[in-house]
N, C-alpha and C positions, 0 to 999 in steps of 0.2 A: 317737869315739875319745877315751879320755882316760887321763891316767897313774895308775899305782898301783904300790904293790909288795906283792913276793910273797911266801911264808913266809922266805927264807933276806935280807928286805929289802930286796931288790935293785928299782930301777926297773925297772916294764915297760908297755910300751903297752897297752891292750885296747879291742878295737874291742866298740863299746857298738850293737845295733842297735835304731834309735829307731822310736817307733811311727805305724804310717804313716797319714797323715792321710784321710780316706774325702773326697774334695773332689767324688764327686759325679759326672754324668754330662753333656756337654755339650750345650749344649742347641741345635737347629736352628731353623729360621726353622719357623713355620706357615704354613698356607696363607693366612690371613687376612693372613698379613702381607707374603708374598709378593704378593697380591694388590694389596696397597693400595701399595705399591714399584711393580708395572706399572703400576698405573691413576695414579701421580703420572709413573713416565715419559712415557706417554704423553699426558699431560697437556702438560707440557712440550715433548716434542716439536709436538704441536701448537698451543701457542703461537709455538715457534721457528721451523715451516716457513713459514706464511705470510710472514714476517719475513722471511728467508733467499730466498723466492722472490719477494719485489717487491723484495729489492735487484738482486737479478741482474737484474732485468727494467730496474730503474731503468740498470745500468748496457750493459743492449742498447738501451733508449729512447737514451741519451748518444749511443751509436756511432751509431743510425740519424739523429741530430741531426748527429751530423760529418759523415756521409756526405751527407748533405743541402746540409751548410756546403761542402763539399769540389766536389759539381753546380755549388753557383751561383757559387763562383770559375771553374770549368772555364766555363762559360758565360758573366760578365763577361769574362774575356780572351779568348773570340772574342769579342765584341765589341768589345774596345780591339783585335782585331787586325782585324777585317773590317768593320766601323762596324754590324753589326747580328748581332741573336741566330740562334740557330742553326735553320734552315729546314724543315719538315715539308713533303716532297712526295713522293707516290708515284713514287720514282725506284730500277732497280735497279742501272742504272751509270752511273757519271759522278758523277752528286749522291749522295752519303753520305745515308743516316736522319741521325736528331739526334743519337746517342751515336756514332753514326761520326766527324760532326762535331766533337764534343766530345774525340772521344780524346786528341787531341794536348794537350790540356789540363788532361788526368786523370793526374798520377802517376804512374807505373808499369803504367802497360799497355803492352802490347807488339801489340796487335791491330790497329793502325792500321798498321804499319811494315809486316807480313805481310799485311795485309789485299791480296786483287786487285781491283780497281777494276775491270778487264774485265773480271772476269767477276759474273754476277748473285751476288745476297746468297744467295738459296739451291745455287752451286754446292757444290759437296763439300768443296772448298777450304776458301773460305770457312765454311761450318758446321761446321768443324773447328775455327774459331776462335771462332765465336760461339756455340760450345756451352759454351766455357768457362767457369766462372762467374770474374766480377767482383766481387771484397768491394766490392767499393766502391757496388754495385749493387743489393747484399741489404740489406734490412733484418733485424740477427741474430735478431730477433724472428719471423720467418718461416722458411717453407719455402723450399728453391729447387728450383723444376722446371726442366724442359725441353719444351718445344712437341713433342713427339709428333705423328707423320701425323695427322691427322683428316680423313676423305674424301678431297679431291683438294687438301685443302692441303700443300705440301712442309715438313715439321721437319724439328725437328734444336738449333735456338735455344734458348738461355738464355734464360728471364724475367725478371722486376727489378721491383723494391718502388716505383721512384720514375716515377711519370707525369708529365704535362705539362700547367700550365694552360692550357683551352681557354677560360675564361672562364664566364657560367653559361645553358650553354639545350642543346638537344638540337642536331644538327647544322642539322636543318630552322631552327633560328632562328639558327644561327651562319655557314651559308655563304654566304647571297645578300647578293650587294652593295648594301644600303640601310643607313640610317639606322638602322633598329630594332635591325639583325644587327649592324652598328659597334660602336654601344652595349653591347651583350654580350662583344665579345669580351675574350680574354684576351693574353699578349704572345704566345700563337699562339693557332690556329684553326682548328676542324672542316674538315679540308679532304678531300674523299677523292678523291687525284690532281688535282687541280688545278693547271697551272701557273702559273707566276708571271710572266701575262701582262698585264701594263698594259692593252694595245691591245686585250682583249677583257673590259676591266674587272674583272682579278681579282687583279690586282697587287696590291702592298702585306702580302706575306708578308714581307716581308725587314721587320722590326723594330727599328726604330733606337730606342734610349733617350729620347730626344727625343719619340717619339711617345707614352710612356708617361706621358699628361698628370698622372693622377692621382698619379703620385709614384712613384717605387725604393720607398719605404719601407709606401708603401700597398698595394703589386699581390704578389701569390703569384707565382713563377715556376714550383715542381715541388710538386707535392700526393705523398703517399705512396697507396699502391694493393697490394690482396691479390696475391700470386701464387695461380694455379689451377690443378689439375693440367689437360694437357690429353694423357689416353691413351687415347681413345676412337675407335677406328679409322674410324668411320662420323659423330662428333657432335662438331665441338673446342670447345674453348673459345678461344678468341686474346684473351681479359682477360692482360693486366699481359708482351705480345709487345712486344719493344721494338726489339730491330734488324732484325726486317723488316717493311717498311708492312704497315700493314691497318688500315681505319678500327675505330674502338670496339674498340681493343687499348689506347692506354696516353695517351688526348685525355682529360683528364677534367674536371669540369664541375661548378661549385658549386649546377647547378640541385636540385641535392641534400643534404642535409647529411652533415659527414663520417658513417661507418659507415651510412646508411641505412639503413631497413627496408625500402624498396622496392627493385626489382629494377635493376640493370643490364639496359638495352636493347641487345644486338646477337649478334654470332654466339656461342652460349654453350652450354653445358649445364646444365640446370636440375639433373643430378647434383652440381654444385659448390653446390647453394644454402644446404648448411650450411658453406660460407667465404665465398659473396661472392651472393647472389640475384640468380636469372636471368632473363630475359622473353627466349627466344631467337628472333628477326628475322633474312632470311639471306639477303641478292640486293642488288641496285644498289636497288633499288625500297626497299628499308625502311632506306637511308641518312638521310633527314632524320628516323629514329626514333632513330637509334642515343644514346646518353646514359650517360657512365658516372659514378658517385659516386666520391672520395675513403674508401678504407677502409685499415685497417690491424689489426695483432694487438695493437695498445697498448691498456691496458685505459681508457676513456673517451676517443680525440680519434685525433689523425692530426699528422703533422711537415709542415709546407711550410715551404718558406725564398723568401724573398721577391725579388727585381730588388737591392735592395740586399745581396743577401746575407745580411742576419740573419734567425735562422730564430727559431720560435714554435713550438709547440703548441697545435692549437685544437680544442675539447673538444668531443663529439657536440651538447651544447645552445649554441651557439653561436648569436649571433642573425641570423638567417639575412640580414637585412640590410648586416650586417656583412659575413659570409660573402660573400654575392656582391658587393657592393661592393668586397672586398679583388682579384677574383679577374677586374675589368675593369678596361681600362689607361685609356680616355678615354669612362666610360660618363656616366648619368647618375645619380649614385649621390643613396642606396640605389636599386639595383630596387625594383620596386614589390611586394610579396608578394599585394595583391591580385590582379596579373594572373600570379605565378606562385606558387601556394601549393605549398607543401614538396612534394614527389614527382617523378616521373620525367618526367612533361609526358604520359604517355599516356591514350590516352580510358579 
């Protein structure tokens, strides 16, 4: 637009249309360039997941560290309150399992208050309760099952990540009462049903601190341990069965190193052997075989917390002397490796 005037002089507007500028057509991505924008996302992404998934793992390793820290106070204070640790005996009323024991000194569970003491661990009642799961129980790095029928065993029970030092040898080396089996043990032991009868020489389950010569800060108290499913109607598994007895469920044993490659010895299913390997043994008779390793989902080691309470991480190549030396309370440390080289103990 711009002014002019017209014949008679007068101002007037006129609109002037300017010429229009040809700018062309716009231009889209190619495929070559398209391409090389995914192959740099994806680049990136793959940089970032690994990242992304070992923090989160780092901070489900932390919580299965608390949960550990969190055992071995519930466990110190039965012992400030009954002068000794909490008792493994094939008992189904009267005497509580170990986490029975322990409940009152766990937190926020509510399973001891409802629990009925008359009646067996596996009544109805009861597995209403102990089917429950307990965070405090799992490790978040894991699965959590339930003990499913198998054969003529009664389920129904929750599983749990944290087992119990037996010290390091199969049961056959941990139950009988000598000098050699002393030496192995851990601040419990292989016991399957055995009372805690002095007068028939088998006393000395009840565990007072004082007997842990080797030291609070030296002895392992709970080793971590796979859960495994067990839904096999005819075949169970009883690996990582914690509130109802049953030998070579949750007794575990440095005669091993954490995560081994060899198999766990006792009632099992060799179907779980892509989570925890099996050698399956099944009667009274293949009791002095039974042996289970320390395993876990953390990538290289396992969480134990110790008699004093602080807990560690100790990594698959741990030196195995070490290992079982941490894992006996008045042994004669190191074991010797010559007379028990790394494996399960079987022929």
């Amino acid at each position: 637009m711009r002014n002019c005037k017209d014949s008679l002089g007068r101002w007037t507007f006129k609109f002037v249309q300017l010429p229009v500028v040809n700018q062309g057509r716009r231009k889209a991505f190619t495929l070559v360039e398209l391409l090389v924008v995914i192959a740099i996302i994806g680049i990136l992404v793959a940089l970032l997941l690994p990242a992304i998934q070992a923090a989160r793992e780092a901070a489900r390793r932390t919580q299965c560290i608390n949960n550990m820290r969190q055992l071995g106070l519930a466990q110190q204070m039965h012992h400030d309150a009954y002068k000794y640790l909490p008792v493994d005996v094939n008992a189904q009323k009267g005497q509580p399992m170990l986490y029975l024991q322990m409940l009152p000194f766990m937190e926020g569970s509510v399973i001891k208050e409802a629990y009925n003491f008359s009646q067996n661990a596996t009544h109805v009642d009861n597995l209403t309760l102990l089917s429950r799961e307990e965070p405090m129980l799992r490790c978040p790095s894991d699965e959590s099952y339930t003990h499913v029928v198998g054969g003529n065993d009664k389920g129904g029970d929750r599983k749990s990540n944290y087992g119990f030092n037996y010290g390091y040898g199969t049961y056959g080396q941990l139950a009988p009462n000598t000098q050699a089996a002393l030496a192995r043990r851990g601040p419990f032991w292989a016991n399957p049903g055995i009372p805690d009868d002095a007068a028939k020489g088998t006393g000395g389950l009840k565990i007072n601190f004082k007997k842990i010569r080797d030291g609070l800060s030296n002895t392992y108290l709970q080793m971590e341990m796979r859960q495994v499913p067990s839904e096999e109607t005819t075949n169970n598994d009883r690996r990582s069965r914690v509130w109802i007895f049953g030998a070579g469920s949750y007794q575990l044993s440095t005669r091993m190193a954490p995560n081994s490659s060899f198999p766990d010895v006792t009632v099992c299913t060799p179907n779980n052997n892509s989570i925890a390997p099996c050698l399956r043994k099944q009667g009274q008779g293949s009791f002095p075989e039974f042996i289970l390793a320390s395993r876990s989902r953390h990538n290289g080691g396992v969480v134990v917390v110790k008699c004093d309470v602080s807990t560690d991480f100790v990594t698959n190549d741990v030196d195995l002397n070490v290992w079982r030396s941490q894992s006996t309370i008045a042994g004669g440390d190191p074991p010797l490796i010559a007379d028990d080289p790394e494996g399960n103990g079987q022929p």
